[in-house]
C-alpha positions in Angstrom: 19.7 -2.7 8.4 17.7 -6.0 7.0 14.0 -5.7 8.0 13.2 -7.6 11.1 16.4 -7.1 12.6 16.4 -3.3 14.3 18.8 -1.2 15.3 20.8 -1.6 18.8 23.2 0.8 19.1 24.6 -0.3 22.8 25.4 -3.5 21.2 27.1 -1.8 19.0 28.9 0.0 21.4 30.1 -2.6 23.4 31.5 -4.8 20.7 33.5 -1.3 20.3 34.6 -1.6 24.2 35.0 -5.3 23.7 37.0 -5.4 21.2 39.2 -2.1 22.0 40.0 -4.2 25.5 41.2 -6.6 23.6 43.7 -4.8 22.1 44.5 -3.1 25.3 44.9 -6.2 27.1 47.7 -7.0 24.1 49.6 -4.0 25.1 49.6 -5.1 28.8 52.0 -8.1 28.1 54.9 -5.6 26.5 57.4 -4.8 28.9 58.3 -1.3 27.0 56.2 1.7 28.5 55.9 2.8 25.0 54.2 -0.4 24.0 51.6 -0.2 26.3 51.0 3.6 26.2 50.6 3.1 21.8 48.8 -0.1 22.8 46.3 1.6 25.3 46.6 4.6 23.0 44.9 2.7 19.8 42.6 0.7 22.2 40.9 4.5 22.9 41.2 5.3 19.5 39.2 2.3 18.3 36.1 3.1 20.6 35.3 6.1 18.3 35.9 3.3 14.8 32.6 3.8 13.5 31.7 7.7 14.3 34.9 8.5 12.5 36.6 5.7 10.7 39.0 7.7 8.2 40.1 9.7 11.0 40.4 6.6 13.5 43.0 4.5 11.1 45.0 7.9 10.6 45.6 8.1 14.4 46.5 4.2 14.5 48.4 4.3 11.3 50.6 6.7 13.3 50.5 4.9 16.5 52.1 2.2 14.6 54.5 4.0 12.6 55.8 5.4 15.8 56.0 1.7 17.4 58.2 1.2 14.6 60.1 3.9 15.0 60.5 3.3 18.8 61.4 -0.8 17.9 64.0 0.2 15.5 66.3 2.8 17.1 67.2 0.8 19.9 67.5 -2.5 17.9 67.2 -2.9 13.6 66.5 -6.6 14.6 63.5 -6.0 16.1 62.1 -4.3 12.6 59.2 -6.1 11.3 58.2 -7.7 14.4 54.9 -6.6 14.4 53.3 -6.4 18.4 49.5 -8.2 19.2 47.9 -4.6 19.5 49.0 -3.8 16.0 45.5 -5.7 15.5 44.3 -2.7 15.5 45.2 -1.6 12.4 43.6 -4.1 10.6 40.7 -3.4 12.7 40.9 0.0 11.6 41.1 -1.1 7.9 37.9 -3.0 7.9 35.9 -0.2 10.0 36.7 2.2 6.7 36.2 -0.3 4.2 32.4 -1.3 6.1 31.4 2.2 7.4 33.1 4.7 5.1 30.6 6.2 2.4 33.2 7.1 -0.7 34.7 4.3 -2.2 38.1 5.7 -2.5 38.6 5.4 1.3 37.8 1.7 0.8 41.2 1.6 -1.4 43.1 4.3 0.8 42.6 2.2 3.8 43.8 -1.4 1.8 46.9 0.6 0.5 47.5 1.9 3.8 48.0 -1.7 5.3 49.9 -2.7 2.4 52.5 0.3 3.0 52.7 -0.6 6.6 53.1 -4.0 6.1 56.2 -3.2 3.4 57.6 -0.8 5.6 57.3 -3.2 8.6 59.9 -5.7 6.6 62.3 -3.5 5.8 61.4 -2.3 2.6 60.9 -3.9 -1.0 64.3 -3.8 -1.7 65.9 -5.8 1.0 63.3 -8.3 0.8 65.5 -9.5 -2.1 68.9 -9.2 -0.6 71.0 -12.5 -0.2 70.2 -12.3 3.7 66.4 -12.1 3.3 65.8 -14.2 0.2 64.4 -16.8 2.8 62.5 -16.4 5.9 61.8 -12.7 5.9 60.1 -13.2 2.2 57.8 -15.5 3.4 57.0 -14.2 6.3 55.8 -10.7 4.3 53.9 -12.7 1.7 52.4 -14.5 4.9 51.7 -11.0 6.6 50.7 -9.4 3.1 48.2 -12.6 2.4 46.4 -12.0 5.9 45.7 -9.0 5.0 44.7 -9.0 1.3 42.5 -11.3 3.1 40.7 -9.6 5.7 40.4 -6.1 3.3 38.8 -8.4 0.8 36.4 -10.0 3.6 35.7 -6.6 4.0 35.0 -5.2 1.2 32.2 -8.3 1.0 30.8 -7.4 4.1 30.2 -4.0 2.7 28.3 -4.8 -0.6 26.4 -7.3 1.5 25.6 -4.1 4.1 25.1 -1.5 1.4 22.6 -4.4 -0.8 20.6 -5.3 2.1 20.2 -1.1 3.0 19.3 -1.4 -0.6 16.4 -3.6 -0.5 15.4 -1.9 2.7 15.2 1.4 1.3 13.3 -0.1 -2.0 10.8 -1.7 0.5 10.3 1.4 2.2 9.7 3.2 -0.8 7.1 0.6 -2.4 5.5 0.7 1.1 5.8 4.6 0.4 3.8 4.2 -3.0 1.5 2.0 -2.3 -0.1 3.9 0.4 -0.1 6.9 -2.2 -2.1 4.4 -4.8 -4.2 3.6 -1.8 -4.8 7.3 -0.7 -5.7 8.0 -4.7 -7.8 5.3 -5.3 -10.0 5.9 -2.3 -10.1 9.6 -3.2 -11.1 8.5 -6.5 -14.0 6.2 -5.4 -15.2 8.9 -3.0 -15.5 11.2 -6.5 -17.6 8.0 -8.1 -19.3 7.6 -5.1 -20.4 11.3 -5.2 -21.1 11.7 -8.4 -23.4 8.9 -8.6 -25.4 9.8 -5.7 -25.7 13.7 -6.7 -27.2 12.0 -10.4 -29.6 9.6 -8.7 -30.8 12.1 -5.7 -30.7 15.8 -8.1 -32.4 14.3 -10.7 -34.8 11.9 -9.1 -36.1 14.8 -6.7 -36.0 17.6 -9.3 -38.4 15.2 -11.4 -40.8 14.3 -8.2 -40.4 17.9 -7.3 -41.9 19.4 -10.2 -44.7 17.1 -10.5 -45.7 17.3 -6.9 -46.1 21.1 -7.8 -48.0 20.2 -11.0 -50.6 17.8 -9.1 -50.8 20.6 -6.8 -51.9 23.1 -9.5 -54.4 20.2 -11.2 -55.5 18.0 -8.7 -59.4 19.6 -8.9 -59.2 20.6 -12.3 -57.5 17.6 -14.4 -57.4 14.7 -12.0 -56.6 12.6 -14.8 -53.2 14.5 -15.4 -52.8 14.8 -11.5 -52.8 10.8 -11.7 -50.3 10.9 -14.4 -47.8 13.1 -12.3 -48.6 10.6 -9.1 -47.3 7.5 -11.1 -44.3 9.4 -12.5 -43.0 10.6 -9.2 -43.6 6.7 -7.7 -41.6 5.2 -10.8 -38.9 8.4 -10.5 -38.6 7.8 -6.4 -39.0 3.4 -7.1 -35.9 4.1 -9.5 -33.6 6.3 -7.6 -34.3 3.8 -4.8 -33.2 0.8 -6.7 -30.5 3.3 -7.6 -29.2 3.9 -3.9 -29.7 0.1 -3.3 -27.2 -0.6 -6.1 -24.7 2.0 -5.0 -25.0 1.0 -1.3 -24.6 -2.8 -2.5 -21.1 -2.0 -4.2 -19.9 0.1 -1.3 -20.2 -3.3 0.7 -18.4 -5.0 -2.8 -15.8 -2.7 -2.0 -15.7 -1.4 -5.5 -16.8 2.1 -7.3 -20.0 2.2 -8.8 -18.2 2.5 -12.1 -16.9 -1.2 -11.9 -18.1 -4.3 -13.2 -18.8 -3.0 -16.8 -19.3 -6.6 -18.0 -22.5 -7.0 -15.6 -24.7 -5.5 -18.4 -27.6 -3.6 -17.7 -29.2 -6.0 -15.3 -27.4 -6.3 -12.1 -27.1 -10.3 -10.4 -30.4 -9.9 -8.5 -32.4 -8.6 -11.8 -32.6 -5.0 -10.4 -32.1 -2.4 -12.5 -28.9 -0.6 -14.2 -28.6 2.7 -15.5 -27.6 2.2 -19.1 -29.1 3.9 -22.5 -31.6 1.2 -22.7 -33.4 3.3 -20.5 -32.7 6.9 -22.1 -36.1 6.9 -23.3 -37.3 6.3 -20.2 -35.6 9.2 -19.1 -37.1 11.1 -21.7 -40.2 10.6 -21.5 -40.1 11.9 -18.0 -38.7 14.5 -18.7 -41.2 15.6 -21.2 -43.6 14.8 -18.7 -42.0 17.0 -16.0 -43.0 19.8 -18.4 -39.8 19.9 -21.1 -40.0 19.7 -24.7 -37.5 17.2 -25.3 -36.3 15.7 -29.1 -33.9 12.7 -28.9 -31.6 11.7 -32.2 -29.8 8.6 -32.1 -27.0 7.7 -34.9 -25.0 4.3 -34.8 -25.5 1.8 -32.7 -25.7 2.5 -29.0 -25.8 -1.0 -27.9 -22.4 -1.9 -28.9 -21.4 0.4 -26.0 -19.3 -1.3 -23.0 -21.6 -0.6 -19.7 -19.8 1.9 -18.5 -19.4 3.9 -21.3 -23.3 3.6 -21.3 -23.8 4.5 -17.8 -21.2 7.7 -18.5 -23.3 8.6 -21.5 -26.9 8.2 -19.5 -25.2 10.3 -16.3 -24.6 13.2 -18.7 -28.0 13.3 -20.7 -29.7 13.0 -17.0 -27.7 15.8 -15.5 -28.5 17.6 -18.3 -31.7 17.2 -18.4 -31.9 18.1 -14.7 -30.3 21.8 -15.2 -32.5 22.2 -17.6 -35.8 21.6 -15.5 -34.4 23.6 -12.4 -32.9 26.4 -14.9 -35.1 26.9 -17.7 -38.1 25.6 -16.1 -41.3 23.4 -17.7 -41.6 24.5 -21.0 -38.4 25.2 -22.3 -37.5 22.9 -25.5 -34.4 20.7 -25.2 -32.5 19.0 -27.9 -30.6 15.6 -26.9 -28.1 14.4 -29.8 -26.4 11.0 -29.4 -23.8 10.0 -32.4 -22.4 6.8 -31.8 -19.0 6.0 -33.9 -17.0 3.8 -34.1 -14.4 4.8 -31.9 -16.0 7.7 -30.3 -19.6 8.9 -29.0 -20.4 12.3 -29.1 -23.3 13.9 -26.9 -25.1 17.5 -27.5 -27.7 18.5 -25.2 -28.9 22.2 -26.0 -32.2 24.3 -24.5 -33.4 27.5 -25.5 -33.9 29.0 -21.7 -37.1 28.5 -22.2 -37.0 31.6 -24.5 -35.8 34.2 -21.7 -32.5 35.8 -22.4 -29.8 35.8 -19.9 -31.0 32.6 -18.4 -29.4 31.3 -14.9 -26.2 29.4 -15.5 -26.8 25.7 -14.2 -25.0 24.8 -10.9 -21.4 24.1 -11.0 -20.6 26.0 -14.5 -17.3 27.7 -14.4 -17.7 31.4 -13.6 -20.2 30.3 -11.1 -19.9 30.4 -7.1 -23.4 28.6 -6.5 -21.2 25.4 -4.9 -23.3 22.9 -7.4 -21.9 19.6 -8.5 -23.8 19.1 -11.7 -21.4 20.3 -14.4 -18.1 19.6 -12.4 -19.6 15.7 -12.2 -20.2 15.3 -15.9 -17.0 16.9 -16.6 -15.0 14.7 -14.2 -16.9 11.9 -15.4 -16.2 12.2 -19.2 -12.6 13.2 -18.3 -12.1 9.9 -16.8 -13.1 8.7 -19.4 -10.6 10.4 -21.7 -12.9 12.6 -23.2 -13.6 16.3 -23.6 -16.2 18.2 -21.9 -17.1 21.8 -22.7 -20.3 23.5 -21.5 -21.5 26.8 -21.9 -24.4 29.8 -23.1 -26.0 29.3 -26.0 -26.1 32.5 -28.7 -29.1 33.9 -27.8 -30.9 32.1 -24.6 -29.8 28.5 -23.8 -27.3 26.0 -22.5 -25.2 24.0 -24.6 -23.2 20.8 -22.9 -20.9 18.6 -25.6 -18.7 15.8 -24.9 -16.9 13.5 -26.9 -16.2 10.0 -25.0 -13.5 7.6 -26.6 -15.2 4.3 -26.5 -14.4 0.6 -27.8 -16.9 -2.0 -28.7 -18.2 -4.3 -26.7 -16.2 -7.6 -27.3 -19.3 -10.1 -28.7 -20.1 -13.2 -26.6 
């Protein structure tokens, strides 16, 4: 059915009644028994048309073969007078050619009515004889006309039925995809959304933890260093909460954290972006957390879109994070950044801080610790297109690469 119009089966069950008392009512102006038992007969018959429609204009087919029979032996004159209930035949036609699923039954039911019609006249053959080369001819081509007619009308009604079930079931199944989409996209937002506030919280609080322990250990002794850890963790926790504003401002946006590449590195309000302007930054605190950290850049970074940058400064800083909580202060950490044209490649290697057989950072494949880290930069540069792999060193170490497919940033 066409949307907006639903399904009322007791309508459709008393157009049935309605229209099976018509023919009944037919039948009750024959004086013949016969006629009104075969009338009152197919008036039953019809009540079941659209249930069973094949098997509905067998039984009527026969019904009126036998009415023919009946009219015929007592009186030839009376073959090819056809009676008001033999309505129902063509009744029975149109509830095959409109209800019937196989298309052949469409043209068994119109060939049906034709032979009916032919047989009611007599015959092809004496519709040519001398005595019938007048009125009984057009009175068949009259009777075959009709119903030419109504099959066609029929058949219409069909492809009009069967094209609006069509477009219903096409509607249903966009409908269907779109709250797939839907279901996908929020899953995926939920990952961006995760993602971004494991990098900001992990690697802020690893930072401030570290140094809170180091102004614990020098706050008598050096309280110039002590000082020095105090202003790092106030710009680390300032940072991850301008972070945390900008992620809570885009859940309101209604967008992922990811979006908006052409923003640049300042958002609207002049707060802060993470982008690899600030990967020195990052550096530096991490060298001040206690790591020994070397940064190489080749190429150009800045022709990076946004979010290729932000991808790039989410690994480095997840990176950077295992290696404070795994390898500990100390531990010397080697940050490669090869910008090509088409492609960025990032290396980020530690020794362990020389001990061998060094804890596997959280989330590494193999391990059962429930982290995020490494599953987060993977999904991340997989979205991306790229290729992540992350693993042991030879030796003592951690080694994360991954390639990220990028384009340039289109010059204003």
């Amino acid at each position: 059915m066409v949307r907006g119009f639903p399904r009322r089966p007791w309508m459709h069950t008393a157009y049935d009644v309605a229209v099976a008392g018509v023919v009944a009512c037919s039948a009750s102006y024959y004086s013949e028994g016969y006629d009104q038992a075969i009338g009152g007969a197919m008036a039953l018959t019809l009540v079941f048309r659209r249930r069973r429609p094949m098997a509905v204009l067998g039984v009527v087919s026969a019904l009126a073969l036998l009415q023919y029979v009946l009219a015929v032996v007592p009186d030839e004159a009376q073959a090819g007078a056809p009676t008001g209930y033999d309505i129902a035949v063509l009744v029975a036609m149109v509830s095959v050619v409109t209800h019937a699923r196989a298309r052949w039954q469409v043209h068994t039911a119109g060939a049906v009515v034709v032979a009916g019609v032919v047989l009611g006249f007599g015959g092809v053959g004496s519709l040519f004889t001398p005595r019938a080369a007048s009125m009984d001819f057009v009175s068949f081509v009259a009777f075959l006309g009709i119903c030419v007619a109504v099959w066609l009308t029929a058949v219409v009604l069909r492809t009009r039925r069967l094209y609006a079930a069509g477009l219903e079931e096409k509607a249903a199944a966009e409908e269907r995809e779109r709250r797939h989409l839907a279901q996908l996209a929020a899953a995926e937002e939920r990952a961006e959304i995760a993602r971004e506030l494991h990098d900001v919280v992990a690697h802020s609080l690893a930072v401030m933890i570290l140094q809170a322990d180091a102004v614990g250990y020098v706050l008598k002794t050096d309280p110039d260093k002590a000082g020095t850890a105090l202003q790092t963790i106030a710009a680390t926790g300032r940072d991850a909460l301008e972070d945390m504003h900008r992620i809570v401002r885009v859940l309101r946006a209604g967008r992922a954290p990811g979006d908006g590449e052409e923003e640049g590195p300042e958002l609207g309000d002049g707060r802060r972006r993470a982008s690899l302007a600030g990967l020195e930054t990052l550096v530096e605190r991490a060298r001040t957390a206690g790591l020994l950290v070397t940064l190489t850049v080749h190429g150009d970074r800045d022709r990076l879109p946004t979010a290729d940058q932000l991808t790039v400064f989410r690994v480095v800083q997840e990176c950077l994070t295992n290696a404070l909580r795994h390898a500990g202060p100390g531990a010397e950490v080697a940050v490669t950044l090869r910008c090509e044209e088409d492609v960025v490649h990032i290396e980020v290697s530690d020794d362990g801080g020389g001990r061998l057989g060094a804890p596997a950072p959280a989330g590494a494949e193999g391990v059962t610790s429930g982290g995020n880290g490494l599953v987060g930069m993977r999904e991340r540069v997989e979205v991306s297109g790229g290729r992540f792999t992350a693993g042991p060193r030879l030796g003592a170490g951690w080694r994360v690469e991954a390639d990220l497919p990028t384009k340039a940033r289109a010059a204003t």
